[in-house]
C-alpha positions as CSV (number, residue, x, y, z in Angstrom):
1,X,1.9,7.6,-6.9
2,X,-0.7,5.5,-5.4
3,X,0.6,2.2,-6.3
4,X,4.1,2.8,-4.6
5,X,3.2,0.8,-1.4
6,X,1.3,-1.5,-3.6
7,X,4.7,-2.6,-5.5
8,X,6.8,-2.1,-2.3
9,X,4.5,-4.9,-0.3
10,X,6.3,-7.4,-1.8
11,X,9.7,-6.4,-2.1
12,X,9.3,-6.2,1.3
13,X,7.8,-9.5,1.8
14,X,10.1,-11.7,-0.4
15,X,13.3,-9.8,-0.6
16,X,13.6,-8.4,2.7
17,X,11.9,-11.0,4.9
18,X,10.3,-8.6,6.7
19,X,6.5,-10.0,8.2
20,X,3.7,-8.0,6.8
21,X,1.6,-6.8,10.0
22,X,-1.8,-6.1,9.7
23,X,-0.7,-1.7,10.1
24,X,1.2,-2.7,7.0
25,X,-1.7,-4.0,4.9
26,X,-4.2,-1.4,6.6
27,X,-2.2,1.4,5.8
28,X,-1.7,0.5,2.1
29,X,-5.3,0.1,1.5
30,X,-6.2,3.3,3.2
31,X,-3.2,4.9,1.1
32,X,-4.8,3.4,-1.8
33,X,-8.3,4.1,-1.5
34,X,-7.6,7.9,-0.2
35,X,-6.0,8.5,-3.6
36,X,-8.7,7.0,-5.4
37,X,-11.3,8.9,-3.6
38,X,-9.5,12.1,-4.1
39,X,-9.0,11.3,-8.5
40,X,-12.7,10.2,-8.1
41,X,-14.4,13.1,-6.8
42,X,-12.6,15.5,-9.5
């Protein structure tokens, strides 16, 4: 579930043409890293 906006970055990027902001990037990682916090504290 985590690696959704991982894989969708660059669909986005090379497909769609769309600019990757730095909100875009920001909010991956923290999407990332909040799922990995929550699997590690478990």
């Amino acid at each position: 579930m985590a690696l959704t906006p991982i894989m969708l970055l660059p669909i986005t990027y090379f497909f769609l043409k769309e600019p990757l902001g730095p909100r875009t990037v920001l909010g991956t990682v923290l999407a990332v890293s909040g799922t990995a916090l929550i699997f590690l504290a478990v």
